[in-house]
C-alpha positions in Angstrom: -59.1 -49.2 -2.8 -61.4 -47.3 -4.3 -59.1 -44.2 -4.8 -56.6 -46.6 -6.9 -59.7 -48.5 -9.0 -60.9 -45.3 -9.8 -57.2 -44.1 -11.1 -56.6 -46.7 -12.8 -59.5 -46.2 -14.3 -59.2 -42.5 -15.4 -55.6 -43.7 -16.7 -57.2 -46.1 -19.4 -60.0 -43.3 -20.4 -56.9 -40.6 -20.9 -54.5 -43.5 -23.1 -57.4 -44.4 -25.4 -57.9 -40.6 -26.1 -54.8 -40.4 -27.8 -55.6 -39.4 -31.5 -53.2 -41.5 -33.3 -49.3 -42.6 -32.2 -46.7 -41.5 -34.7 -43.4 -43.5 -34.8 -39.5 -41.5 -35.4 -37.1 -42.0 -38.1 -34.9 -43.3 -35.7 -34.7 -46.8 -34.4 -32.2 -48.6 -32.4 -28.8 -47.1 -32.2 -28.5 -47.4 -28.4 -27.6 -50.7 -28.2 -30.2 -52.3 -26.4 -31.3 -55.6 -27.5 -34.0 -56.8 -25.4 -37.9 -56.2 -26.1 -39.2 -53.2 -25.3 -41.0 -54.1 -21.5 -43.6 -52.5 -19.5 -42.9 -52.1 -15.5 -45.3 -52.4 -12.6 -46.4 -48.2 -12.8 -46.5 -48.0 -16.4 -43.4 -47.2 -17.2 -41.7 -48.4 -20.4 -37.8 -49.9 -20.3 -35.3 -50.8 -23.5 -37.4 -48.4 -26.2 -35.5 -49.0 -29.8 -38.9 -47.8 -31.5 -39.4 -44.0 -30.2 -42.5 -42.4 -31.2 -45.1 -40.0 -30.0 -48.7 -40.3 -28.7 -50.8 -37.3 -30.1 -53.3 -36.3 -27.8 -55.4 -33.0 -29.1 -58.5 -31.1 -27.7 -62.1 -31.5 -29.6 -62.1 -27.5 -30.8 -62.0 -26.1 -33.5 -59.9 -23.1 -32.3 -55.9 -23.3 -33.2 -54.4 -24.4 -30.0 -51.4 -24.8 -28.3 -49.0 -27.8 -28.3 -46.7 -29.5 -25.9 -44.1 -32.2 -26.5 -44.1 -34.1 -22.7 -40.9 -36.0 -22.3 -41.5 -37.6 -19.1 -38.7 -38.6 -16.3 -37.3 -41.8 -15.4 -33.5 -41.5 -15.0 -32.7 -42.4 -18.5 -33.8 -46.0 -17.5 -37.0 -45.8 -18.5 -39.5 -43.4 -19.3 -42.3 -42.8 -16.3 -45.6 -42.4 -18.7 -48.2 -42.2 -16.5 -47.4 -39.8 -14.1 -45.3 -37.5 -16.1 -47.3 -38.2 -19.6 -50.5 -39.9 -19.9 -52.0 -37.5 -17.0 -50.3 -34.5 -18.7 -52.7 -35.1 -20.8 -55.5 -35.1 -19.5 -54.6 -32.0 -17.9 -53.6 -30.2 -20.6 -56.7 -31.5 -22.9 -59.4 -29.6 -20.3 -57.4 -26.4 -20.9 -57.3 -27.1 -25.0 -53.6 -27.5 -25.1 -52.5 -30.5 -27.4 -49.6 -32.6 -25.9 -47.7 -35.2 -27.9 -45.8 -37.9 -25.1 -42.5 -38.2 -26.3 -41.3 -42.2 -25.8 -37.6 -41.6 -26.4 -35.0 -44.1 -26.6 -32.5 -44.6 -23.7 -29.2 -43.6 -24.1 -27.3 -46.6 -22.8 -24.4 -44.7 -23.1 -25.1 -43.3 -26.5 -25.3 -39.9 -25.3 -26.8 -38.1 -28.1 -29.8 -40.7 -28.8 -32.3 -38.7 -26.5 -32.1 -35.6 -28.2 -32.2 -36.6 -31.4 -35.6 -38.3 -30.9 -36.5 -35.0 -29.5 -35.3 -33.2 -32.3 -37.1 -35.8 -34.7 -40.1 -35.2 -32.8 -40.3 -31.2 -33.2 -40.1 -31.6 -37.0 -43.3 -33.8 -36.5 -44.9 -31.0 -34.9 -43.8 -28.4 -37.1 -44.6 -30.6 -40.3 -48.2 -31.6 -39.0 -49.5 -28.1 -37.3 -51.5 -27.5 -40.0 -53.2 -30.6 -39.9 -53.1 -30.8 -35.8 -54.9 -27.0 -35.7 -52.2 -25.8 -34.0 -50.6 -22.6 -33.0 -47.5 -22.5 -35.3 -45.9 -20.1 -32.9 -46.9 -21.8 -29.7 -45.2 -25.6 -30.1 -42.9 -26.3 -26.7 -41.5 -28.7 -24.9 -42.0 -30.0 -21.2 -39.9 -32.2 -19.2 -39.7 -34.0 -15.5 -36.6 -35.0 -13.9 -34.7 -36.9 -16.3 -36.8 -35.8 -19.1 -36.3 -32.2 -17.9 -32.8 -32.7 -18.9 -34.0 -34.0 -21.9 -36.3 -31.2 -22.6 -33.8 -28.7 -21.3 -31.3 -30.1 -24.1 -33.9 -29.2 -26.4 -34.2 -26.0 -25.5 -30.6 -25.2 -25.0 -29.1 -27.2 -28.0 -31.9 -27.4 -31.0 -30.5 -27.2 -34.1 -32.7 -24.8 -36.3 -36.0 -22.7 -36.4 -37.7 -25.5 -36.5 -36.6 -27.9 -33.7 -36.6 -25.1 -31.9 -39.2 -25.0 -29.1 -41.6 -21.4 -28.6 -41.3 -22.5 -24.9 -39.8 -24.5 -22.2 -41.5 -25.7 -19.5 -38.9 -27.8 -16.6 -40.2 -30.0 -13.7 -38.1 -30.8 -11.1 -35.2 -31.2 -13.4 -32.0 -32.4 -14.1 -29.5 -29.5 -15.5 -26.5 -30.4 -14.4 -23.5 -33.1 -14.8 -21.2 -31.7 -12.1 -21.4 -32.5 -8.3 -24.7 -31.2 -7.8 -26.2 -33.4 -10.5 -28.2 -37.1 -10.0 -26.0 -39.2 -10.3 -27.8 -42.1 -12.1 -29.0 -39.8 -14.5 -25.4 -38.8 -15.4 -24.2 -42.0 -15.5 -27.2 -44.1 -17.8 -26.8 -40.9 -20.1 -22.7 -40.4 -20.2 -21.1 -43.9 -18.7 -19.1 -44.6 -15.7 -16.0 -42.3 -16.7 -17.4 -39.5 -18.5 -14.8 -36.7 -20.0 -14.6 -32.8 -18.2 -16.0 -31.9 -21.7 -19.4 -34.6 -21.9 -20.1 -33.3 -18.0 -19.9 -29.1 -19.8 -22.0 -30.2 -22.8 -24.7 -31.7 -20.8 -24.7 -29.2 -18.0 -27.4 -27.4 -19.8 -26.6 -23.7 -18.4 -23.8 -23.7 -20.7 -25.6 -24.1 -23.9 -27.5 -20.8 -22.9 -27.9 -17.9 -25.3 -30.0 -15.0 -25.6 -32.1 -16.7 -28.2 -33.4 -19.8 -25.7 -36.7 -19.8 -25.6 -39.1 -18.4 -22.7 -38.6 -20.7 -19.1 -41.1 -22.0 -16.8 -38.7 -24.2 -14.1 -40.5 -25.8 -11.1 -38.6 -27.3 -8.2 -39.1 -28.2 -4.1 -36.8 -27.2 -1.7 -37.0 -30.5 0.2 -36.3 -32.4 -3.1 -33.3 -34.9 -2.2 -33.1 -36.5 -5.7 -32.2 -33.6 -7.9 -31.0 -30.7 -6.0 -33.0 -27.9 -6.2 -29.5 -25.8 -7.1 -30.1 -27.1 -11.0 -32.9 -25.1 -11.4 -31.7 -22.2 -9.6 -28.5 -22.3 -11.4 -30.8 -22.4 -14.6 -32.5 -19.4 -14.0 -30.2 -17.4 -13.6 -28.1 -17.9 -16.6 -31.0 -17.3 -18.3 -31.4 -13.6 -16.8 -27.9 -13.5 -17.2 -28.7 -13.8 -21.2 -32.2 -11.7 -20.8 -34.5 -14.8 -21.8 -37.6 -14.6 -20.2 -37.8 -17.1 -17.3 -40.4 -18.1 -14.7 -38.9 -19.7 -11.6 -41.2 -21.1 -8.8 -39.3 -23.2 -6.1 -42.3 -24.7 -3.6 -40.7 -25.4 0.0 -42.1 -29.1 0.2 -43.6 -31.2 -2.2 -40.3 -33.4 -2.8 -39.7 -35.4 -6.1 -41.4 -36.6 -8.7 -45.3 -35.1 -7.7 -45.8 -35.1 -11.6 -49.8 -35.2 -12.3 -50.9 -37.9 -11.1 -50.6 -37.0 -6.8 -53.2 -34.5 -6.0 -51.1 -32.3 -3.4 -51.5 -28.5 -2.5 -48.2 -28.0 -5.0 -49.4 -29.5 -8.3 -52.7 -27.2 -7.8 -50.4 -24.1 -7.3 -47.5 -25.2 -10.4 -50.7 -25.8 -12.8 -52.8 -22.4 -11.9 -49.4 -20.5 -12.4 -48.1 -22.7 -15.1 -51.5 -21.7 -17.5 -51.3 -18.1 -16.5 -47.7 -17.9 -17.7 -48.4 -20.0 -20.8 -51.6 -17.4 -21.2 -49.2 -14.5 -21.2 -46.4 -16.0 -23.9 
């Protein structure tokens, strides 16, 4: 009892430190109706208002920034766990992180990433004003939102939706057989074409101008096979971007930062060295 009064605790200090919330163009467009809901863990369903929460670190050094688009299946998006204590995280290391609360696709396949996309030109636009690195603005993504972030960083549109880094959690890459399903089908339908399951089977998208990779997977995760990642990686040496692939025998699915297990301690000390190096 007192472990979870004492989370739940640290999980209101880390949402009120959020510097200010700053809502997308985009609204609506995925054809959910119903009012945006809160589950029983925090997590949000039926988003038609995306926006991000801007959490920075008090220095006054230039610092890094993330864009965290947690998991959640493209049903809803997991905040706490794969957002909120991101956070809080990243803020004792002084790396900014803006939570990215995308819309769901609902079978509009391209909604996602254009709230991702919407939410890099934020970043890029307010860098000055945020202190940050200009040349250090990623993306990070769990699961689902791995696939979301991975989409990012395979199919941005510019120089300046294009992330300086990619960090990947146990994600989703794929659309083919060795895919989740649910993810596939809340983000592509019941019947999707031969070409929807190539453009979302993110290895494709893969050049030699991707940004650098950090993937992190468990070989004992039965959700999302650990092959996406592996598959990932090495189209990426394949094209000579600079990857980082750690594959943990246990630890499962869906650790994030909230559980405090042997993994998460290893994934975060190798995670800041390799984000020390870029």
């Amino acid at each position: 009892m007192k472990k979870t009064f004492f989370s739940l605790l640290l999980l209101v200090a880390v949402a009120a430190s959020a510097q200010q919330t700053v809502y997308l163009p985009h609204k609506g467009g995925n054809g959910i109706t119903t009012a945006e809901r809160e589950g029983t863990r925090g997590q949000l369903f039926d988003i038609t208002e995306p926006r991000i929460d801007v959490y920075l670190p008090k220095t006054d050094k230039p610092v890094p920034m993330i864009l965290c688009c947690p998991g959640g299946a493209y049903q809803y998006v997991s905040i706490p766990n794969e957002g909120t204590y991101v956070a809080q995280w990243a803020l004792q290391h002084n790396i900014a992180v803006a939570v990215l609360k995308y819309r769901m696709p609902n079978g509009h396949e391209n909604v996602p990433l254009e709230d991702a996309l919407d939410a890099m030109r934020i970043l890029r636009d307010s860098a000055a004003v945020w202190n940050l690195i200009p040349d250090k603005i990623g993306v990070m993504g769990f699961s689902a939102g791995g696939h979301l972030a991975g989409s990012l960083t395979t199919m941005y549109v510019d120089r300046i939706t294009r992330p300086d880094f990619s960090i990947l959690v146990y994600p989703v890459l794929s659309m083919t057989k060795q895919t989740h399903a649910k993810t596939r089908q809340l983000l592509l339908g019941d019947n999707p074409t031969p070409m929807q399951d190539a453009r979302w089977t993110l290895l494709n998208n893969i050049t030699a101008d991707t940004p650098p990779c950090f993937i992190v997977a468990c070989q004992d995760d039965k959700v999302v096979p650990v092959s996406n990642s592996i598959d990932f990686y090495s189209a990426l040496t394949a094209n000579n971007v600079p990857a980082e692939l750690l594959i943990m025998p246990t630890g499962a699915h869906g650790f994030g930062f909230q559980r405090e297990i042997p993994q998460t301690a290893e994934f975060r000390m190798l995670l800041l060295s390799w984000l020390d190096r870029l």
